[in-house]
N, C-alpha and C positions, 0 to 999 in steps of 0.2 A: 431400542432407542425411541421408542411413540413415545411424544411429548416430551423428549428432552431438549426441543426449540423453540418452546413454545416459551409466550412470556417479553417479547419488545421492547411494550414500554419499562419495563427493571431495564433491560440492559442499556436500553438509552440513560437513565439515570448512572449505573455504572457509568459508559462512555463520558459522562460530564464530570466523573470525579477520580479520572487517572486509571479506572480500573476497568478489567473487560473480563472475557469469562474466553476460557480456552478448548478446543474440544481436543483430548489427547486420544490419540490411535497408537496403532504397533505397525509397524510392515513386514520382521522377520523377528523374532527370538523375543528379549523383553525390552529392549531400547523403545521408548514412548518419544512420540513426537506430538508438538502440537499445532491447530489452526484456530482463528478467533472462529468464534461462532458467529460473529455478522455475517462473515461471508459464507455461511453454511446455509443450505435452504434446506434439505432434508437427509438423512442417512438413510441407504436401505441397503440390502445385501445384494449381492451382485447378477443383476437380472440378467438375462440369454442376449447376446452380445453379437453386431453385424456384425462382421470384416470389414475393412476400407481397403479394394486394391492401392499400391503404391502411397499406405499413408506412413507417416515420421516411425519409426519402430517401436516407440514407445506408445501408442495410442493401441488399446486393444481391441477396439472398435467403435460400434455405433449403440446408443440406448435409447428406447423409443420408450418417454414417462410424460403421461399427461397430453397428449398431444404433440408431446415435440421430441425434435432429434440431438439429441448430447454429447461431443464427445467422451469417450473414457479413457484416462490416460493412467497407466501404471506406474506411480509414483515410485515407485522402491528404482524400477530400473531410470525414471527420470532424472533422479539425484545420483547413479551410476552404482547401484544395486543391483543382486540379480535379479530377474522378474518375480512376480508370485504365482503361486498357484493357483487358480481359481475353480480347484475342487476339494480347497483347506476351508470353504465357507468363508469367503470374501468378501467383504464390504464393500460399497461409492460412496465415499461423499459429495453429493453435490453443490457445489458450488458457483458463486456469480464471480469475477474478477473480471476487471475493468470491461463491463459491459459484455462480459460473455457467459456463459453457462455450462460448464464440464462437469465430468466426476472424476473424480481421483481413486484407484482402486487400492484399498489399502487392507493389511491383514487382517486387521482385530480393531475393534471401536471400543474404549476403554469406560471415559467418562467425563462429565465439565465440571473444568475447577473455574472458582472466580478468585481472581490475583489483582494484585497492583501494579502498572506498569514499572513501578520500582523496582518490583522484583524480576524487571526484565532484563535481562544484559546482554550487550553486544557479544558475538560470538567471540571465543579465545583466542588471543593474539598469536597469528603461527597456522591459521586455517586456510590462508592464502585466496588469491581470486578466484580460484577453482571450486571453495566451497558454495554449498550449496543452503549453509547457516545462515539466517538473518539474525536470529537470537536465540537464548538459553533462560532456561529458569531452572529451579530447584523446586519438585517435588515431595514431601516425605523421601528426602535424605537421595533423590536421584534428578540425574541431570535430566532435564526435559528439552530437547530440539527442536527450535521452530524455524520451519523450512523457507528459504526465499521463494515462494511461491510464481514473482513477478520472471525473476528468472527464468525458471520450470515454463514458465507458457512465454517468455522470447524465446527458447529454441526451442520449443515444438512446435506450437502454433505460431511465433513470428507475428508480423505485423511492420506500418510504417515507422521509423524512425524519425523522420523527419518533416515536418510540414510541405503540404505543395508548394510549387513555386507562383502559384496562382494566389494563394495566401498571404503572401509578402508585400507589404505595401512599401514601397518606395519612397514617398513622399512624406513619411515622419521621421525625426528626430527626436531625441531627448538627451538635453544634459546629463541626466544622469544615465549610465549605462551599464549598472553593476547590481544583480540580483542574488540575495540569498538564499541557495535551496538546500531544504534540509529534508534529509527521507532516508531511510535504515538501510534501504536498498541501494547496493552499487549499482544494481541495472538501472533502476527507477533514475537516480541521479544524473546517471548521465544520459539517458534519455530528453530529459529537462535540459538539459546542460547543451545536446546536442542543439532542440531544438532555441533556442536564447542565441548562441551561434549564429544563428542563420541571418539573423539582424544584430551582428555584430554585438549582443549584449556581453558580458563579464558573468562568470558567476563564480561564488564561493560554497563550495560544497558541503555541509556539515550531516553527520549521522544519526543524531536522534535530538528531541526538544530541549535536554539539559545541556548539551553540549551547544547548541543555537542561542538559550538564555543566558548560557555564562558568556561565550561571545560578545551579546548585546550590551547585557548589565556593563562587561570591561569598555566595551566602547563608548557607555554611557560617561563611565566614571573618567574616561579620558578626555570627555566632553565633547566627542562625539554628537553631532543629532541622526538619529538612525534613518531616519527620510530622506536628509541630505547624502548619507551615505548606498544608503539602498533605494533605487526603484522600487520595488518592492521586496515582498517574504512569500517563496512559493514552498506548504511546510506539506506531507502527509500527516495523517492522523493516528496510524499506527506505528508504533516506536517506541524501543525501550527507553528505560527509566522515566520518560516522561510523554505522554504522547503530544496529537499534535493539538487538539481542544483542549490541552491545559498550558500549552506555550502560546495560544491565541489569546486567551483568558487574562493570563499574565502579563503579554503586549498588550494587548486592548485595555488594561485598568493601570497601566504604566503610564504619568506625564510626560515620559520623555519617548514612549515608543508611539504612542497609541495613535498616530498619525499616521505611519508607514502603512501601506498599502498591502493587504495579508491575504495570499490564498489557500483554501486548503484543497490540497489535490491528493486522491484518493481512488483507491480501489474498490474501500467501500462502499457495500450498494444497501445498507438498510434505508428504508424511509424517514426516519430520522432526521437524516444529514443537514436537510432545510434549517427545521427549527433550532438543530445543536449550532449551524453557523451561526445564527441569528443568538442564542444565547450567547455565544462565547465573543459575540464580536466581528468574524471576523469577513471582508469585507466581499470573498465570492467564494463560492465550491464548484469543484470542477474534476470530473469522474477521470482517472487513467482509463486509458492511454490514448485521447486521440491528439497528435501533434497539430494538426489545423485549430482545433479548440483552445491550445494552448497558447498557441501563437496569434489567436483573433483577443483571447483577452487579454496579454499582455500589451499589444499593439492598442484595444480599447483603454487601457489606462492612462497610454500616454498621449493617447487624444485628446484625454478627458483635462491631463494636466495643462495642452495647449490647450486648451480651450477648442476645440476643435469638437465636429460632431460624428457620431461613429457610422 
């Protein structure tokens, strides 16, 4: 895998045009799953491994690479698989997700396709809330699985749910009190959802960019203005059939949206993200998962709308 990540600025370009490049792995047999490559920082094969007394069961230990210490979590038993072996010559991917740094221990590292988010689909209806799918594509004539990742690390690693209570400002209002979130993930969503709650906001929960644009366009066409109806649009960026830098794109060059107030919240951590908000429009980026971060910019917006200073 030397230098199969190499290369940025391409996939920034990709990211601005619906498309991203996927890194497909195995865990047990031939079923291929995939990860984007932004959140990949390097692949190596499975180095000599601490113990953690009393850690989650799924974590198989500690990896000490460059300097730092990494958890490593065995994927296969994460998503409720048996464990692997890691004397079948086992791989880590290491990865960044919402501001943290893990490896994922997985059987076999295949190779990176570059697709269309078109060709991404919501997992098949009948997988229930138990799955562990975020989406599917088709390979040369084979289904490919890409895993809710967001999931996988709330119940291992866990983390807060909800904003402090110190974070809450008491003293704003806003007429409008109904937010549109749209993000592939059922964790992801209601994470957002929870924290919007806490200051009494409304939210409508939608699963990926085309299903958010048809939404919008139908409430256009019923005359609708999207700003009176939403405070704002809190979208992720990764999402089948459309992501989220090309439903920004698409509000932001829209006369009747391009006012509504658009964040894109994300897991991803390329360096990027700056300039892609800034092309596509949209009007803040803001990393998953911290709920204080969440709830200080939604609260700044609506200061912004009173006229108020932050």
């Amino acid at each position: 895998m030397a230098g199969v990540l190499d290369g940025v600025d391409q996939r920034t370009k990709l990211a601005g045009h619906n498309r991203f490049e996927l890194l497909l792995f195995k865990l047990h047999g031939h079923q291929r799953f995939g990860i984007n490559v932004f959140k990949v920082q390097e692949v190596i094969q499975c180095p000599p491994l601490t113990q953690i007394p009393n850690s989650h069961f799924v974590i198989c230990g500690v990896a000490h690479l460059r300097g730092k210490t990494i958890p490593v979590l065995d994927l296969s038993m994460a998503i409720g698989m048996r464990s692997l072996s890691r004397e079948d010559g086992c791989y880590v991917i290491v990865t960044e997700y919402n501001r943290s740094i893990q490896g994922f221990l997985v059987g076999a590292v295949d190779r990176i396709i570059n697709i269309g988010w078109e060709q991404v689909r919501p997992p098949p209806t009948g997988t229930g809330k138990s799955s562990y799918l975020t989406a599917v594509t088709e390979v040369d004539g084979e289904l490919i699985e890409v895993i809710d990742v967001e999931k996988v690390m709330k119940e291992v690693i866990g983390g807060r749910e909800e904003a402090s209570a110190e974070t809450i400002d008491t003293h704003i209002t806003s007429s409008n009190n109904h937010i549109l979130v749209v993000d592939d993930s059922s964790v992801a969503r209601n994470q957002v959802k929870r924290v919007c709650e806490q200051i009494n906001m409304q939210c409508t929960l939608l699963k990926d960019g085309l299903e958010a644009w048809d939404h919008l366009t139908n409430l256009v066409t019923e005359g609708v203005k999207i700003q009176d109806r939403y405070l704002m649009i809190i979208s992720d960026v990764e999402m089948p059939r459309m992501d989220g830098y090309t439903l920004a794109t698409k509000i932001k060059s829209d006369v009747n949206m391009k006012d509504v107030y658009l964040i894109l919240h994300t897991s991803l951590s390329g360096v990027f993200n700056t300039s892609m908000v800034q092309k596509v429009g949209a009007n803040e980026f803001l990393a998953k998962f911290d709920p204080d971060s969440l709830l200080n910019a939604i609260q700044s917006h609506i200061k912004r709308q009173n006229g108020m200073s932050n």
